[in-house]
C-alpha positions in Angstrom: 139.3 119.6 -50.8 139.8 122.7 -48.6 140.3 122.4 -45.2 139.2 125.5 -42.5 141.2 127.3 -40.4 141.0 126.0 -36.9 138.6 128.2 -34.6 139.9 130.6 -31.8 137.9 130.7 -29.0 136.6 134.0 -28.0 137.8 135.5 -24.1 135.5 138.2 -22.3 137.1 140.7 -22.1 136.0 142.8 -18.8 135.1 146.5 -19.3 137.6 149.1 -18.3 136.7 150.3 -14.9 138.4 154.2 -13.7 140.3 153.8 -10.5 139.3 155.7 -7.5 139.9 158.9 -7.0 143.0 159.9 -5.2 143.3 161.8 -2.0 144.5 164.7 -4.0 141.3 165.0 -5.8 139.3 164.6 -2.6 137.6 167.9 -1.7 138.8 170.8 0.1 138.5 170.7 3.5 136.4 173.7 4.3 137.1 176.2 6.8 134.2 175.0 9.3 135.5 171.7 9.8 138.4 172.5 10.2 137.7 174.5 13.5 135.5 171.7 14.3 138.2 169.6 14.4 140.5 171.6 16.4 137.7 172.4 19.0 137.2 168.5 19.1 141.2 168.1 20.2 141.5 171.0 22.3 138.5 169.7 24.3 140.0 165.9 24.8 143.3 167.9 26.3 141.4 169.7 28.3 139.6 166.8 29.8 143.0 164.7 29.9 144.5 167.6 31.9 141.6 167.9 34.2 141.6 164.1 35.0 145.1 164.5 35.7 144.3 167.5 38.0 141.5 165.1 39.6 144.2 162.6 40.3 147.0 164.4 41.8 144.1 166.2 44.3 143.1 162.5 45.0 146.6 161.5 45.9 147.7 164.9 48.0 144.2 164.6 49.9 144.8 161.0 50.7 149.0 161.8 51.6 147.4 164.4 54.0 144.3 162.3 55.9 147.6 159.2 56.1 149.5 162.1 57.9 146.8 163.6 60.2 146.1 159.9 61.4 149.8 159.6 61.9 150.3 163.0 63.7 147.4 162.2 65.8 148.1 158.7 66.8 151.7 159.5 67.8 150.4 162.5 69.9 148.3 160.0 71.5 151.0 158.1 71.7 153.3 160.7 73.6 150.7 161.8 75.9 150.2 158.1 76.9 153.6 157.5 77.8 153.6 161.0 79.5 150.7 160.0 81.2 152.1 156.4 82.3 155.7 158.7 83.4 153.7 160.2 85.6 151.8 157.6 87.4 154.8 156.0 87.5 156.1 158.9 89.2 153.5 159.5 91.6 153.5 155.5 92.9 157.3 156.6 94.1 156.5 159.7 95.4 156.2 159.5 99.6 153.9 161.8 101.5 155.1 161.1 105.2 152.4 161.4 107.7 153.0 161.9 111.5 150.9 160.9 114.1 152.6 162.4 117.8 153.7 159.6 120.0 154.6 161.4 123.6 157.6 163.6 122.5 157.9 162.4 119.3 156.8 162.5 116.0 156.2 158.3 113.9 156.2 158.9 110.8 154.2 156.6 108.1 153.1 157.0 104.5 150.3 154.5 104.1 151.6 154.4 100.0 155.0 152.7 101.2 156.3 150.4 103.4 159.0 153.5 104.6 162.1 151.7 106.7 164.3 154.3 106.9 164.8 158.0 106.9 168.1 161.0 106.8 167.0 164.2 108.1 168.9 167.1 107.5 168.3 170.6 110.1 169.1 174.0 109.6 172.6 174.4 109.9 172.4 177.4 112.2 170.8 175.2 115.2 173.6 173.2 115.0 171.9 169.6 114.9 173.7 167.1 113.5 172.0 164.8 110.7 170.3 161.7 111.4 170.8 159.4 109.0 169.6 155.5 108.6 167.1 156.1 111.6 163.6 154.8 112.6 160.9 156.8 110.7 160.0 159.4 113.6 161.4 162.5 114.6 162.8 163.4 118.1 161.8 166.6 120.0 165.2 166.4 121.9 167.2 166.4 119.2 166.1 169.7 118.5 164.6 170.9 121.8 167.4 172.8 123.2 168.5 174.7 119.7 165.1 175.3 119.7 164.2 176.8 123.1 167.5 178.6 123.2 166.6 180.8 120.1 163.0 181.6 121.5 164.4 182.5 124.5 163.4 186.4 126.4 159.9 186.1 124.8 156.5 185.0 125.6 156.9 181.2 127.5 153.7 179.9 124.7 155.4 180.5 121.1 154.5 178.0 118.2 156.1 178.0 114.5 157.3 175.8 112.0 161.2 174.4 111.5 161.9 172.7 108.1 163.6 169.6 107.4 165.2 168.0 104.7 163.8 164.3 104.6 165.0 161.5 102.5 162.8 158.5 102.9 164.2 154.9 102.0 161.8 152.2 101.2 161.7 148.3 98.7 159.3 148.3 95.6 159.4 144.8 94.9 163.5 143.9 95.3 164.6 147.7 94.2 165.1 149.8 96.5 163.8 153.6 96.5 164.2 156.8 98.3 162.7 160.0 97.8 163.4 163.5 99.3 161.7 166.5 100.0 161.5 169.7 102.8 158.4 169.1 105.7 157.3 171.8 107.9 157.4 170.2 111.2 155.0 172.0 113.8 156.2 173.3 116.8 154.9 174.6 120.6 156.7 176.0 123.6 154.8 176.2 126.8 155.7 177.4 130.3 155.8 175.1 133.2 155.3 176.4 136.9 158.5 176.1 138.8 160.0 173.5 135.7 160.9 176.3 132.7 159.3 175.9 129.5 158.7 173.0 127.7 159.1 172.2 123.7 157.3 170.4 121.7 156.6 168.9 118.4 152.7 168.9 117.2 153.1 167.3 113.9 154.6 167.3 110.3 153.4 168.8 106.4 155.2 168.7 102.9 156.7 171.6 102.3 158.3 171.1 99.0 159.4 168.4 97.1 163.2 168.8 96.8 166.3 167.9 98.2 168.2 171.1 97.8 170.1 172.4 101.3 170.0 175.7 99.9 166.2 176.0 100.0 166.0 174.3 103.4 168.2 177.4 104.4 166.4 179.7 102.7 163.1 178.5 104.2 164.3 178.4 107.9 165.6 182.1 106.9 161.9 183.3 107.0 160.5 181.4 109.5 163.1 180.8 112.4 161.9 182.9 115.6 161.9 186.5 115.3 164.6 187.4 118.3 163.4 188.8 121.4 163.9 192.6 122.0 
């Protein structure tokens, strides 16, 4: 008795299948595209480089309005504290006032509280200085000087002597002084039978300093013309 062969089972066997084409074989890029493509590039750079352009603007725009707002505050700034300077200047500032009190002139400045004052003449009258005095000025301290150099003219003369006046006076617990040349106004007058008599009519700033050398200069123009 023969016996059969055993049986193989069949496998499927799949169908050959070409592999995809490689990018070698892909077609030609054509000569259209190609210019396409570079117009596409150039244009993104040229929008990259104008964003950049956009930005720097931005940030040299906003470095300048930050400096304008800084140059303007601190010229604000400096012409506050000039201002402030100068207020604070003028509340220390005297202006004497004189009000004429028989032969003299009392001197006030309604601004301070004045308790002193040096006064400096001309040197060429020969007064000498009065220093830590009462605020008032005293026609015979100057009346003889005075009547001497306007002597041989008309008995009614009238002029103006300058004086050097440093006024002392407390702001608070400091204490302050301030100088400055006053023209004080002056009369001479005849007298029957008694010569002529001086006096002193009253008392304007001049010019705030406390320099001798334009007190000298100042009497130089306006001292009494000698008599011929």
């Amino acid at each position: 008795m023969s016996v059969d062969p055993p049986r193989v089972p069949q496998i499927p066997v799949d169908p050959l299948v070409p592999p995809p084409p490689s990018n070698a074989a892909a077609a030609p890029e054509t000569v259209a595209q190609a210019v396409d493509r570079a117009e596409a590039a150039a244009t993104r750079r040229r929008w990259v480089t104008l964003a950049e352009l956009v930005g720097v603007a931005g940030v040299v725009i906003a470095a300048f309005g930050l400096w304008l707002t800084w140059s303007d505050r601190r010229a604000d700034d400096q012409a506050k504290r000039a201002e402030q300077a100068s207020e604070r200047k003028v509340r220390t500032l005297v202006m004497l006032k004189a009000s004429v009190d028989g032969d003299n002139l009392t001197l006030t400045d309604p601004a301070h509280d004045v308790q002193t004052i040096d006064i400096r003449f001309p040197k060429a009258l020969g007064v000498a200085a009065q220093t830590d005095a009462d605020p008032k000025i005293e026609a015979g301290w100057v009346s003889a000087p005075m009547l001497k150099l306007t002597d041989g003219g008309p008995d009614t003369q009238s002029g103006r002597l300058p004086v050097l006046i440093t006024a002392s006076y407390w702001d608070a617990d400091v204490e302050r002084h301030d100088a400055a040349i006053y023209d004080v106004s002056w009369k001479t007058e005849g007298r029957f039978m008694q010569g002529r008599a001086f006096r002193l009519e009253g008392l304007k700033l001049k010019e705030r300093t406390a320099s001798v050398a334009r007190l000298e200069a100042i009497w130089a123009r306006q001292k009494p013309k000698a008599a011929k």
